[in-house]
Backbone as a chain_set.jsonl record, in Angstrom:
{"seq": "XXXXXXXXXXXXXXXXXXXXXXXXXXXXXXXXXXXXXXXXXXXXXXXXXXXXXXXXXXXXXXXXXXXXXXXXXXXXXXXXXXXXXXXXXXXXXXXXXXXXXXXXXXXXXXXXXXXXXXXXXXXXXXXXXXXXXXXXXXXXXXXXXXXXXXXXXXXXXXXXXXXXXXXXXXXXXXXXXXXXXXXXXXXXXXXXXXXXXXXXXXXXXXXXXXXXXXXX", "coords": {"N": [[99.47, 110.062, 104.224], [96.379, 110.596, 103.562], [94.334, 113.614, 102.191], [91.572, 113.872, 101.911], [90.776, 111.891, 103.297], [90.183, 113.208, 106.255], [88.282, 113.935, 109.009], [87.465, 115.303, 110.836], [87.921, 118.501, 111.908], [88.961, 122.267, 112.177], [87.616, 124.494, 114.288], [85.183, 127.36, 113.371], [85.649, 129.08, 115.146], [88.566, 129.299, 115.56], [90.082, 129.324, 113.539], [89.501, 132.047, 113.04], [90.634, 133.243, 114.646], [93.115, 132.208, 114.083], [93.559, 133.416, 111.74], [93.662, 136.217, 112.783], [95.744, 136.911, 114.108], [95.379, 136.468, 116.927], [96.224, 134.033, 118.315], [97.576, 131.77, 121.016], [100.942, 130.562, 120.527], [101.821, 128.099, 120.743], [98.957, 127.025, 119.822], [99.048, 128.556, 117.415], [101.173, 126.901, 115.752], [99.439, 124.575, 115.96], [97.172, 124.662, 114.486], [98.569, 125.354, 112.236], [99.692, 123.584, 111.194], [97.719, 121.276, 111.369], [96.622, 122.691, 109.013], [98.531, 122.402, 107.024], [97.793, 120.208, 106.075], [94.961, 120.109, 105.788], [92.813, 120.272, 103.227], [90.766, 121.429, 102.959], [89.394, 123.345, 105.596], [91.979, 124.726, 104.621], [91.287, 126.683, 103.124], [88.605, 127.479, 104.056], [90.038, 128.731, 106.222], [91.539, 130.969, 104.553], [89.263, 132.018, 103.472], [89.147, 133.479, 105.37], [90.9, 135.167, 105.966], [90.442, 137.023, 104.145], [88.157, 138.236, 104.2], [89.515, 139.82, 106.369], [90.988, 140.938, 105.136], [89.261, 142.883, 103.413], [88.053, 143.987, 105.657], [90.203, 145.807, 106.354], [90.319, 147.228, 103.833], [88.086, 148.691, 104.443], [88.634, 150.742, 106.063], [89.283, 153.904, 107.765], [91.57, 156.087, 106.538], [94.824, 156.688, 106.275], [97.74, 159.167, 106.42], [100.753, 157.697, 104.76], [103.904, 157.178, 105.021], [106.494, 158.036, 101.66], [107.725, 155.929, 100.61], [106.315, 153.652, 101.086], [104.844, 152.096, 99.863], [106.663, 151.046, 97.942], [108.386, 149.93, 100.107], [106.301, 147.706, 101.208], [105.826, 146.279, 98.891], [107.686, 144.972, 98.687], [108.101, 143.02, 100.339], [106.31, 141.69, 100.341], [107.076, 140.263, 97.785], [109.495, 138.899, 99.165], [108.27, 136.96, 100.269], [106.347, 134.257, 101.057], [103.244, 132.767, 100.089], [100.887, 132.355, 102.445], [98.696, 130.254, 102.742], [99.564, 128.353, 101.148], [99.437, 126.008, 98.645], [100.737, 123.07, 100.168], [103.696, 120.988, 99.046], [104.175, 117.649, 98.389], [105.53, 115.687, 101.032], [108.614, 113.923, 102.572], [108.676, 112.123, 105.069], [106.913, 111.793, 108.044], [106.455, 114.622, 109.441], [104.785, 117.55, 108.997], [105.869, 120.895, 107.491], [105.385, 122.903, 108.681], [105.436, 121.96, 111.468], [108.047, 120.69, 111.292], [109.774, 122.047, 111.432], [109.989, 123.232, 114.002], [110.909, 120.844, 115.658], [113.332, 120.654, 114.539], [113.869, 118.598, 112.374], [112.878, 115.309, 111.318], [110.816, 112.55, 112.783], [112.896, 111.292, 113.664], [114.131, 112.918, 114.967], [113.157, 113.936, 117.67], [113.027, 114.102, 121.189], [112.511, 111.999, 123.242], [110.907, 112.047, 126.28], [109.755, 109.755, 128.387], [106.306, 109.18, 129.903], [104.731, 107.528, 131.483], [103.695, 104.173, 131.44], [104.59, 103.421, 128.816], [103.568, 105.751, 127.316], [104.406, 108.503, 125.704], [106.403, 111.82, 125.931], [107.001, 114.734, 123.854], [108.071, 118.035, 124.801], [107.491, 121.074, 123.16], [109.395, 123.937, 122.145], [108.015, 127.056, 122.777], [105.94, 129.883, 123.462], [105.092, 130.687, 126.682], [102.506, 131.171, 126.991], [101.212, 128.902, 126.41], [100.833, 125.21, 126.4], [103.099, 123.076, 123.653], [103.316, 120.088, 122.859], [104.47, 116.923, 121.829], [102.728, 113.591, 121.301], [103.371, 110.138, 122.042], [102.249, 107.736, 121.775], [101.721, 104.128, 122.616], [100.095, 101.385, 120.217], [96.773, 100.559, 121.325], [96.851, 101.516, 123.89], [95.867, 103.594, 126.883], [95.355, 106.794, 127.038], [95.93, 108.767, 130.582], [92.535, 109.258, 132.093], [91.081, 112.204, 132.005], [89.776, 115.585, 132.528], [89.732, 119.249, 131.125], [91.091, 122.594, 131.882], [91.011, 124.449, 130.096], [91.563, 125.082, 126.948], [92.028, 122.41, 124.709], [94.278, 121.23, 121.772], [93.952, 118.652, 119.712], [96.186, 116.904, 117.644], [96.078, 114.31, 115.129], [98.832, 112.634, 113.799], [99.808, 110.078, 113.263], [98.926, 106.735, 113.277], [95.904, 105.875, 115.4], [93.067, 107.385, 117.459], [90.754, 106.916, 119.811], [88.065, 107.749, 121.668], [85.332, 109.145, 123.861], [84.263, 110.773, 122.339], [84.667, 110.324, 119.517], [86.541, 108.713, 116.653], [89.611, 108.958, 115.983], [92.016, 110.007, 113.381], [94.545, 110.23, 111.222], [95.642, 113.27, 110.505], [92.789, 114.171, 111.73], [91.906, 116.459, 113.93], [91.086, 117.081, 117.049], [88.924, 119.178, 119.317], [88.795, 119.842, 122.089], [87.459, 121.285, 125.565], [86.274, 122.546, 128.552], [83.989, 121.188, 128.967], [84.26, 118.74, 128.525], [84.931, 115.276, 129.25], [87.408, 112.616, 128.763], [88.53, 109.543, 128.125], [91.584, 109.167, 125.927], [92.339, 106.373, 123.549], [94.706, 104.479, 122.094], [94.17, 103.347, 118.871], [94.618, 99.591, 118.039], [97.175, 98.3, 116.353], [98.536, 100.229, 115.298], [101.303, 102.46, 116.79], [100.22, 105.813, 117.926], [101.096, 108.933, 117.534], [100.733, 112.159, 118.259], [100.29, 115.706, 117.356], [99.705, 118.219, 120.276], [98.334, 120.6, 121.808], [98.043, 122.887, 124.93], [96.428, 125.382, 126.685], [96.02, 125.623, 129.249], [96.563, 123.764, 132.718], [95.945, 120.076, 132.27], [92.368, 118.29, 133.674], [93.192, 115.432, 136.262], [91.602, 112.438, 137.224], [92.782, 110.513, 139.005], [95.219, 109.152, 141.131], [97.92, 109.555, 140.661], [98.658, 110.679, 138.203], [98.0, 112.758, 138.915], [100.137, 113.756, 141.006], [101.912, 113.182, 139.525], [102.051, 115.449, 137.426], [102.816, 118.215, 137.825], [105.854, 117.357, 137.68], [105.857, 116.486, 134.839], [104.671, 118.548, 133.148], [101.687, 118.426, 132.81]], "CA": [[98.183, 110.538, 104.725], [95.36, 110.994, 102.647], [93.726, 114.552, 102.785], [90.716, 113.709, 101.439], [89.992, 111.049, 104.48], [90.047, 113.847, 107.527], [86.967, 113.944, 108.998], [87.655, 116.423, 112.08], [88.041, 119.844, 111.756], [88.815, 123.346, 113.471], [86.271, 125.315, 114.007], [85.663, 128.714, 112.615], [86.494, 130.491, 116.196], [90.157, 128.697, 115.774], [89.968, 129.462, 112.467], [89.479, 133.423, 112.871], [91.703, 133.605, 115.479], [94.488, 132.316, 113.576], [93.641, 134.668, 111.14], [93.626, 137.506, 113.263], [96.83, 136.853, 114.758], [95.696, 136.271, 118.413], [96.048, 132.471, 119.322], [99.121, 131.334, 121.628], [102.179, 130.229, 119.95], [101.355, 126.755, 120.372], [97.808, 126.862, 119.207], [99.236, 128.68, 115.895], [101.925, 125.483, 115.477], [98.895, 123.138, 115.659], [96.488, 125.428, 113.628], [99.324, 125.78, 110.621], [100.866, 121.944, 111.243], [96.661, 120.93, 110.516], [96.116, 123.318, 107.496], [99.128, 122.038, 105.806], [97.144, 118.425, 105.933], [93.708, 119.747, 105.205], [92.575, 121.076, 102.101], [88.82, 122.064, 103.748], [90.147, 124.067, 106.473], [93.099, 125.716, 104.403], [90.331, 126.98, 102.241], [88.056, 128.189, 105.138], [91.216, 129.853, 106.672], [92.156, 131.638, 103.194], [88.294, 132.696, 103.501], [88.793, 134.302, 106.813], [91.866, 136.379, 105.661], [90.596, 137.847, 102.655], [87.241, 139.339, 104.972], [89.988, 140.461, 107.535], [91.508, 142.18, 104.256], [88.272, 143.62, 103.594], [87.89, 145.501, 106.865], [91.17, 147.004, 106.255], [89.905, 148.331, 102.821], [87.102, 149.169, 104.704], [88.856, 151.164, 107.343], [89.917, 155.012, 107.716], [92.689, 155.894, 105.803], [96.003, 157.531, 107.133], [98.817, 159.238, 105.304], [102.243, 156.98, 104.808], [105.43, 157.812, 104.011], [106.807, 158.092, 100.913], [108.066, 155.118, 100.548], [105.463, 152.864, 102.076], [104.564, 151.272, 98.753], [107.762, 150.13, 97.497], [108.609, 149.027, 101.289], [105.269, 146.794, 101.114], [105.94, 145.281, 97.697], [109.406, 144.031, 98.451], [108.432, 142.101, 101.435], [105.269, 140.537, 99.734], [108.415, 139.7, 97.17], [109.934, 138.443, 99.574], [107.708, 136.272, 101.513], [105.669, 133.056, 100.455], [101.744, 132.813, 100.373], [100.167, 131.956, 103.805], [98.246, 129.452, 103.061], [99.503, 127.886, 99.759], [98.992, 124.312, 98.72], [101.866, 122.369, 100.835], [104.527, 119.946, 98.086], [104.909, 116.864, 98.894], [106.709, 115.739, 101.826], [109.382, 113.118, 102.782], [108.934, 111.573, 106.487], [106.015, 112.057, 108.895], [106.141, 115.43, 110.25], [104.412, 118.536, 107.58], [106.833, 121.476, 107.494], [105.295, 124.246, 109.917], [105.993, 121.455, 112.639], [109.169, 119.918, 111.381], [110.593, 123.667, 112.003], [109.833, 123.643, 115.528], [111.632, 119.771, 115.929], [114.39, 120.582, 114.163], [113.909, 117.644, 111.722], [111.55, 114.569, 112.01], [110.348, 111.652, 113.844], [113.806, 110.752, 114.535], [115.255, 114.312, 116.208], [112.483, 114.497, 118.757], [113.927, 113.796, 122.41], [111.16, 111.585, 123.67], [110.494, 111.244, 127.281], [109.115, 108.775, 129.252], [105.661, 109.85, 130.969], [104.523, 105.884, 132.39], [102.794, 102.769, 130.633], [105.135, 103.073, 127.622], [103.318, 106.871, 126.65], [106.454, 109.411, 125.874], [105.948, 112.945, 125.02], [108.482, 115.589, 123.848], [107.8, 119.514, 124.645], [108.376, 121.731, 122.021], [109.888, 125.66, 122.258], [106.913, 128.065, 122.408], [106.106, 131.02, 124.181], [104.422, 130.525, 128.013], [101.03, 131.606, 126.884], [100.205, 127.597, 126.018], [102.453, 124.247, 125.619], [102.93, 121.912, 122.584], [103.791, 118.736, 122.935], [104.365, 115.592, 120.689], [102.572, 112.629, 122.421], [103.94, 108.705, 121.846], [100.666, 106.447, 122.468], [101.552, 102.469, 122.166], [98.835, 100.862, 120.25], [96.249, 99.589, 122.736], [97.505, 101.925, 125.408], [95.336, 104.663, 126.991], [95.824, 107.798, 128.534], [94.729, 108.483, 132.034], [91.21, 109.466, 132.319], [90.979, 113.244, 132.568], [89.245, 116.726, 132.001], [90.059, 120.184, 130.97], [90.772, 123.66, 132.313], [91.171, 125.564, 129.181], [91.457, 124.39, 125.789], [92.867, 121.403, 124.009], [93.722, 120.679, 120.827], [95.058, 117.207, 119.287], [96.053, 116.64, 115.714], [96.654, 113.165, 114.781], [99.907, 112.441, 112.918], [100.221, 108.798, 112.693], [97.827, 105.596, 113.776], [94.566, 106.879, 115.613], [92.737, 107.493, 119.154], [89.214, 106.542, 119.631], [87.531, 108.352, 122.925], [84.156, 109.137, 124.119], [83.72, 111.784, 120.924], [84.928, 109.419, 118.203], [87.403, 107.787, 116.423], [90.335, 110.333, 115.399], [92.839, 109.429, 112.252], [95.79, 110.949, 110.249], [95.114, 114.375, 109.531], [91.992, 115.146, 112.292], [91.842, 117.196, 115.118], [89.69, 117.125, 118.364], [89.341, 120.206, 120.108], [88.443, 119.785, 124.076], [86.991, 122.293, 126.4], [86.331, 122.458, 130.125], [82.925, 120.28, 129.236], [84.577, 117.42, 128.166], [86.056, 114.448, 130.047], [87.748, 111.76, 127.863], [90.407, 108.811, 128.099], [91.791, 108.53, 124.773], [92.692, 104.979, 123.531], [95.329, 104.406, 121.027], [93.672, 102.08, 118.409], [95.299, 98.569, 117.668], [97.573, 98.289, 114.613], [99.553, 100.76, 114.67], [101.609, 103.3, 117.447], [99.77, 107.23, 117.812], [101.3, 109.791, 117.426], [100.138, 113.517, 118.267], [100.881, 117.066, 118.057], [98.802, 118.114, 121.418], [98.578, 122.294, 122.317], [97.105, 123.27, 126.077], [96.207, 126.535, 127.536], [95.77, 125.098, 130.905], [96.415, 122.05, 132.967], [94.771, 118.855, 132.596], [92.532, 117.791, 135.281], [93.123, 114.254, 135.859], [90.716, 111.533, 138.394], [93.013, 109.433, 139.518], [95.684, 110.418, 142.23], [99.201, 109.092, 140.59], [98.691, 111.389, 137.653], [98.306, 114.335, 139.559], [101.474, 113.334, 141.744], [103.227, 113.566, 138.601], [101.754, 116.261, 136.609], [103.753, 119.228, 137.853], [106.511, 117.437, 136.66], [105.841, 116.487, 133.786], [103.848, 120.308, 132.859], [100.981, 118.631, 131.692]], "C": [[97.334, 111.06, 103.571], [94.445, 112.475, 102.846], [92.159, 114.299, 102.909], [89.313, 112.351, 102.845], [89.569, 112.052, 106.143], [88.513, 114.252, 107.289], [86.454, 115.321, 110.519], [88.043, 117.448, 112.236], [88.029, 120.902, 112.544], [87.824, 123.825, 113.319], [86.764, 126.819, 113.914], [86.08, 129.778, 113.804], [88.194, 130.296, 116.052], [90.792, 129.613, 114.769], [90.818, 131.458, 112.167], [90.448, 134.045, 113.669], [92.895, 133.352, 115.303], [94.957, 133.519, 112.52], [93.771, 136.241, 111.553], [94.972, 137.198, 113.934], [96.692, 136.534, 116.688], [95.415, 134.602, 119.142], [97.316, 132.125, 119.605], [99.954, 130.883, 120.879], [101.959, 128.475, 119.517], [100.167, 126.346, 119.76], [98.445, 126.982, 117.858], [99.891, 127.084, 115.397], [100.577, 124.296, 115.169], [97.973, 123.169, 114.757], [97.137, 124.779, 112.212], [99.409, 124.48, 110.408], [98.94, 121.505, 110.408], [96.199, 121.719, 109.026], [97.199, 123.291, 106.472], [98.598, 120.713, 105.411], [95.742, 118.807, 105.138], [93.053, 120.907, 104.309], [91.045, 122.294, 102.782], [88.797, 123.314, 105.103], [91.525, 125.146, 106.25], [92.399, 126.563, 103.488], [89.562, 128.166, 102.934], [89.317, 129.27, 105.492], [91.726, 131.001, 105.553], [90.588, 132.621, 103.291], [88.253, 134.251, 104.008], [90.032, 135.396, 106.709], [91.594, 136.965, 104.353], [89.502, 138.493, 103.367], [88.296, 140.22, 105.959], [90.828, 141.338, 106.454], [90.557, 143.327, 103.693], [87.782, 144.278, 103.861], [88.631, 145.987, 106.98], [90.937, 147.501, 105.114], [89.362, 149.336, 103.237], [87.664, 150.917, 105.703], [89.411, 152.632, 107.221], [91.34, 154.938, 107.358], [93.658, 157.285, 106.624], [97.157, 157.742, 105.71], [100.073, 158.4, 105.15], [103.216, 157.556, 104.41], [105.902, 157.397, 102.549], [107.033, 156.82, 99.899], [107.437, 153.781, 100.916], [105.127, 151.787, 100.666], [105.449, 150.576, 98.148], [108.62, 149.193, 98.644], [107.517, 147.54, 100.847], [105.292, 145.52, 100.186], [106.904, 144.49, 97.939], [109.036, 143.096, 99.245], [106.985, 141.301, 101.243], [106.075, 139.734, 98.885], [108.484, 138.396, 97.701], [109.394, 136.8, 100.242], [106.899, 135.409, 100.549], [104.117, 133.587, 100.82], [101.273, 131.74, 101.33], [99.764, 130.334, 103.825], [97.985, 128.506, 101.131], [100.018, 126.638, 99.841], [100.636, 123.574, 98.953], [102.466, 121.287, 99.458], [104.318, 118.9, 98.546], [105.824, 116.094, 99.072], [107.252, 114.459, 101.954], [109.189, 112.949, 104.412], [107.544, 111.958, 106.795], [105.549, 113.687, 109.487], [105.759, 116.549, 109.038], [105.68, 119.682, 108.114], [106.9, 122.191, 108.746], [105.828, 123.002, 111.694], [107.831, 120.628, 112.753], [110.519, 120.8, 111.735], [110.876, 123.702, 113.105], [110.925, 122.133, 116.179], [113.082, 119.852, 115.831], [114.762, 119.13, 113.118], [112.841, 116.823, 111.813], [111.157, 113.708, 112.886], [111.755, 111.326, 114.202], [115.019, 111.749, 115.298], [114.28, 114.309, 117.354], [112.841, 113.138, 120.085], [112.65, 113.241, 123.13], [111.626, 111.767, 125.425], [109.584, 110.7, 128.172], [107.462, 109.179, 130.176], [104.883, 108.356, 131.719], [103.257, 105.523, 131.736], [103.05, 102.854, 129.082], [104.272, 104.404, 126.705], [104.837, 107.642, 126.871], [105.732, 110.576, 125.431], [107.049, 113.789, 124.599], [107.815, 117.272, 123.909], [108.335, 119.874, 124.16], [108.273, 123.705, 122.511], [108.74, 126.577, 122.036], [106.983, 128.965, 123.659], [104.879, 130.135, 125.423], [103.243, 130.325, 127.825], [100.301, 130.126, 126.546], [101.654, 126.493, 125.775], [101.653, 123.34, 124.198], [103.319, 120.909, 123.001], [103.231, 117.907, 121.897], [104.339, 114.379, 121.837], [102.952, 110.934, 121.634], [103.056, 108.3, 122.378], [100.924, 105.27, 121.689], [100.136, 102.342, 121.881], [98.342, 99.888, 121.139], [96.254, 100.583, 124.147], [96.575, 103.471, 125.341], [95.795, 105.698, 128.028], [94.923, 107.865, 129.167], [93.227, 109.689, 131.418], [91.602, 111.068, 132.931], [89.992, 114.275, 131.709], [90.083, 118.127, 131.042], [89.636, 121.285, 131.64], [90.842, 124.96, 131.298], [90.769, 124.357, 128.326], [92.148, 123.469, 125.217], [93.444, 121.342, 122.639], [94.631, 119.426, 120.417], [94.741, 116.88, 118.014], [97.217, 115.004, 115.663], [97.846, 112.884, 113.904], [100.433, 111.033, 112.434], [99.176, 107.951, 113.602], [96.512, 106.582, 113.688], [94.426, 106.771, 116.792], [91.342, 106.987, 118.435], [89.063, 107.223, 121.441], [86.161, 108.295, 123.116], [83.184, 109.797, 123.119], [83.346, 110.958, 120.088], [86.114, 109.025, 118.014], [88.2, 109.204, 115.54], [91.449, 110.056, 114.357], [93.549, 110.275, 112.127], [94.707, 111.862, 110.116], [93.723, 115.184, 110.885], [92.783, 115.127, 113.667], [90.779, 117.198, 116.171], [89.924, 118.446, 119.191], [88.302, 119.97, 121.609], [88.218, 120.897, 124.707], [86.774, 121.998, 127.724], [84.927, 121.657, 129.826], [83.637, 118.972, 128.802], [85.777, 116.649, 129.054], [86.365, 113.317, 129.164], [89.237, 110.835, 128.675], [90.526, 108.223, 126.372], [92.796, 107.507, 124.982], [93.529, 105.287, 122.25], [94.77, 102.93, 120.32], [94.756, 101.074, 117.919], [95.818, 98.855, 116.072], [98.653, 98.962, 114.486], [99.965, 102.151, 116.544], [100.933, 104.875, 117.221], [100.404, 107.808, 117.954], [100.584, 111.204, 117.381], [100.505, 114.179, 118.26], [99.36, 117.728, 119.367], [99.25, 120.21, 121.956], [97.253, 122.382, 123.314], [96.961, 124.282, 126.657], [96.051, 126.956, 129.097], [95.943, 123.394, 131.404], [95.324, 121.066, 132.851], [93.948, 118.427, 133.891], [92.084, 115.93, 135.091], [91.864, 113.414, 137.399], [91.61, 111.239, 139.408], [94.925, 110.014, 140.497], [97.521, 110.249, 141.23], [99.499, 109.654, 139.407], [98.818, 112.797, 137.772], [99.21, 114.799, 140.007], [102.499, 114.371, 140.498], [102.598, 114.69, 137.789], [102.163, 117.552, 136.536], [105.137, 119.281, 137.071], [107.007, 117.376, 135.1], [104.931, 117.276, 132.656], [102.561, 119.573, 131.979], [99.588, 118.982, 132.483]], "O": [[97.727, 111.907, 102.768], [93.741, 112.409, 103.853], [91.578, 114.528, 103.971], [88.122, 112.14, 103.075], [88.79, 111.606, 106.986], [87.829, 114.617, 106.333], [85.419, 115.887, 110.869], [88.929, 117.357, 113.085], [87.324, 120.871, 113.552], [87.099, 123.681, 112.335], [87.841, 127.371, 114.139], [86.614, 130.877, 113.651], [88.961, 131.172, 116.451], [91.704, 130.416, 114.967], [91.812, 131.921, 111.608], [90.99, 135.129, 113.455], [93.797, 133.883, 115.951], [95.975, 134.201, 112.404], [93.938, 137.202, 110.801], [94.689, 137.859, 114.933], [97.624, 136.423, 117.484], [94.712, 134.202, 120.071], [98.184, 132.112, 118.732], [99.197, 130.644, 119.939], [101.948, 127.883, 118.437], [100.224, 125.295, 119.121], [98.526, 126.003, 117.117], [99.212, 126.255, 114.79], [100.67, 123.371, 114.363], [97.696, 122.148, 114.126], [96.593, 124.041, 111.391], [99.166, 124.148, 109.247], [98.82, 121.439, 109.185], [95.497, 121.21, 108.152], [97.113, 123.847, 105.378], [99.023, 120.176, 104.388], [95.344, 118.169, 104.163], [92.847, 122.083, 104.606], [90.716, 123.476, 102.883], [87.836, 124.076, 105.203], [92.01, 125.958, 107.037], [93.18, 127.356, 102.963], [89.679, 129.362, 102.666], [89.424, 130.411, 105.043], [92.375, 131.944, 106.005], [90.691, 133.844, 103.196], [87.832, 135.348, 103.642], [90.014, 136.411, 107.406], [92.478, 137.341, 103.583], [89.721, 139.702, 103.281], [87.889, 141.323, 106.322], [91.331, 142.392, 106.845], [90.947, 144.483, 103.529], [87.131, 145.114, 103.235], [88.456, 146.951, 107.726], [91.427, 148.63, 105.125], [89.612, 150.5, 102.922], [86.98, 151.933, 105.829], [90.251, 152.62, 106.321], [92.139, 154.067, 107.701], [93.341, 158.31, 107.228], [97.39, 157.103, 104.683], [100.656, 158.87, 106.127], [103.312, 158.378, 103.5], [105.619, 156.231, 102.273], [106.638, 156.731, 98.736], [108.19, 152.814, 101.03], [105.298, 150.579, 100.83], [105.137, 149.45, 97.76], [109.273, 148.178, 98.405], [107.953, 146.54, 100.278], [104.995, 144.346, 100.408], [106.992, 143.366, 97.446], [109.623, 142.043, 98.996], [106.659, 140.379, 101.991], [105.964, 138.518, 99.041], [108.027, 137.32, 97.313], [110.078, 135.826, 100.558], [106.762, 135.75, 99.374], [103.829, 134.512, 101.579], [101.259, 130.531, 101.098], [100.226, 129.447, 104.543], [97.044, 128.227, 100.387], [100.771, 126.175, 100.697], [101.512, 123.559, 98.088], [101.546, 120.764, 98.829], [104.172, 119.153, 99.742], [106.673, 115.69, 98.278], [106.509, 113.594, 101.488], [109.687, 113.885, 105.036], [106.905, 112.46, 105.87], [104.413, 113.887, 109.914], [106.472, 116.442, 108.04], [106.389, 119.352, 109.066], [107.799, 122.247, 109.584], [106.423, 123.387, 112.7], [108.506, 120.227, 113.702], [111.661, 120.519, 112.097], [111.968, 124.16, 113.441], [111.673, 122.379, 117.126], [113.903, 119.378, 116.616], [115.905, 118.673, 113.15], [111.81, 117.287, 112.302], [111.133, 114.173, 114.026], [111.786, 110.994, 115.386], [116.103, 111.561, 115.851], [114.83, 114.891, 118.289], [112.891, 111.91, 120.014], [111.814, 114.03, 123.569], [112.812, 111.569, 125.69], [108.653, 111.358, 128.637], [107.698, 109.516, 131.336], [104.479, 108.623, 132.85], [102.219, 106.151, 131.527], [102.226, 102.545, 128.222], [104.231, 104.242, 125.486], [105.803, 107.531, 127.626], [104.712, 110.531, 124.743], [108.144, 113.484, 125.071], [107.075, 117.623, 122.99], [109.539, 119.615, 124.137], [107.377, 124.391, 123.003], [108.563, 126.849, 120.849], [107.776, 128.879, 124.596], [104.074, 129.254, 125.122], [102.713, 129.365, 128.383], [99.079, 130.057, 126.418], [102.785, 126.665, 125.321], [100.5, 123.077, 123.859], [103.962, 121.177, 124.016], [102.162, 117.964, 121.29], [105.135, 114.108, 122.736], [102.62, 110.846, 120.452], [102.959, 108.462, 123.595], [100.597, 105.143, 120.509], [99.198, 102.759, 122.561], [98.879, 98.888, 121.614], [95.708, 100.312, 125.216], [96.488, 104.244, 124.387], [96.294, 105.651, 129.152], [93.754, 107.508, 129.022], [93.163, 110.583, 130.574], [92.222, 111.245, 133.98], [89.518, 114.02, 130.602], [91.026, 117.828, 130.31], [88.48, 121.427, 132.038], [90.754, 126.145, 131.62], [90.145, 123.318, 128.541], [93.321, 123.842, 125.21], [92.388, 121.518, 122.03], [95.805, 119.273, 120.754], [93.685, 116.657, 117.422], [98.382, 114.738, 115.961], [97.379, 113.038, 112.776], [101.229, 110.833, 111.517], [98.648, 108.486, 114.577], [96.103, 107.411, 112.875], [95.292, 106.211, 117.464], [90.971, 106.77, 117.281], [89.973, 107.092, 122.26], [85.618, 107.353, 122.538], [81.974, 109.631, 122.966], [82.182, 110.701, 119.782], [86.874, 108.915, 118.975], [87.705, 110.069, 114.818], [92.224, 109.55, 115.169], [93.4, 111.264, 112.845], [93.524, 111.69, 109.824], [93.641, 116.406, 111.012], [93.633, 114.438, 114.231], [89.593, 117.346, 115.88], [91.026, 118.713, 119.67], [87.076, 120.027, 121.715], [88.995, 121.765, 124.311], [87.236, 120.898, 128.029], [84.577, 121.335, 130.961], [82.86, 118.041, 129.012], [86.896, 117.014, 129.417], [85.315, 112.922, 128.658], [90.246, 111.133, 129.314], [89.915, 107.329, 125.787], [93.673, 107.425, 125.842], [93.185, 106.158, 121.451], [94.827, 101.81, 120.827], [95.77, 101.551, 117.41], [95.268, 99.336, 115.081], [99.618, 98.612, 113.806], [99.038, 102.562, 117.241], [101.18, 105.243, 116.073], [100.892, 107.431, 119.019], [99.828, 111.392, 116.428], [101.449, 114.177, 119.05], [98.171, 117.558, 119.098], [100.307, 120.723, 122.323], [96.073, 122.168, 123.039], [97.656, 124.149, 127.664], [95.994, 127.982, 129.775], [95.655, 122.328, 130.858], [94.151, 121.171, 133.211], [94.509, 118.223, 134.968], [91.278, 115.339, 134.371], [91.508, 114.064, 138.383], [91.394, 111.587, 140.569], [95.518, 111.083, 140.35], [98.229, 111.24, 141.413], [100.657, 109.378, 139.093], [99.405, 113.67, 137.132], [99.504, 115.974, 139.788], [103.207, 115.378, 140.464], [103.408, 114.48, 136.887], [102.02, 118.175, 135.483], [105.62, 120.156, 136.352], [107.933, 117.864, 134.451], [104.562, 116.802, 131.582], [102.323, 119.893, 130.814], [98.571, 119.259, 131.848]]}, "num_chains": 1, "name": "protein.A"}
């Protein structure tokens, strides 16, 4: 994947809200999984935590214990930098998501959701799901809306929808105004990481049928 080709980007509410610590479990996963891909966005995000360090300069000061400074240091030590420029990787999946798989494209437990799409749900907290979606090239998903928020980060082939055309590396973020059937473009199989805050709403009745069971 080329970084330099993404053309789709989070936006700065995603953005600030990763930085502030309050976006669902699965949002963060799709947040971190895109800002190990895109230089333009890991940049922005690096922005947005050095103002949110800012207003804690800024901020009334309290006494600490004794020890509060040599606690602090060890576990900056300890710990890697946030949002520092990713190595590169071996296989398909970037790290912050290959954590959550347990390896890469060939540990994830596909199944079946009908017309040769597969998805696999991944371990997160309630507050939102992830899922990794399997789109045959050529093959579209059903025709639906939103009741919350979407987001979908491309990982292999592409989609094309009513927005645009989505590649390695971008992201589309969906809202309750938007209705879309994304198409998996010819050439090559899609792949997605996909985080929802709410169910889909779909048109058509044999999606709905199944959509309890298959939580989407």
């Amino acid at each position: 994947m080329t970084r330099n080709q993404i053309t789709h980007h989070l936006t700065d509410a995603l953005l600030m809200a990763y930085s502030a610590g309050t976006l669902p479990e699965a949002f963060n996963l799709t947040v971190a999984t895109h800002l190990s891909l895109c230089d333009d966005c890991r940049a922005r995000a690096a922005a947005f935590d050095s103002v949110g360090g800012a207003m804690i300069d800024g901020a009334d000061t309290v006494e600490l214990a004794q020890d509060s400074l040599a606690a602090t240091m060890a576990r900056i030590r300890a710990s890697k930098p946030q949002h520092e420029t990713p190595a590169p990787r071996a296989g398909l999946f970037p790290a912050p998501l290959r954590d959550y798989v347990g390896g890469d494209l060939d540990a994830v437990r596909w199944r079946p959701v009908g017309m040769g799409v597969k998805q696999a749900i991944l371990p997160t907290s309630r507050a939102a799901t992830a899922r990794l979606l399997f789109i045959p090239a050529g093959a579209a998903v059903p025709d639906h809306g939103h009741r919350g928020t979407e987001l979908t980060l491309v990982l292999q082939g592409a989609f094309c929808d009513e927005v645009a055309r989505f590649g390695p590396g971008d992201i589309e973020v969906a809202n309750e105004e938007l209705n879309h059937t994304p198409v998996a473009e010819i050439g090559a199989d899609c792949i997605c990481l996909a985080a929802t805050d709410a169910p889909l709403r779909f048109r058509a009745l044999m999606p709905r049928i199944a959509q309890p069971f298959l939580r989407i």
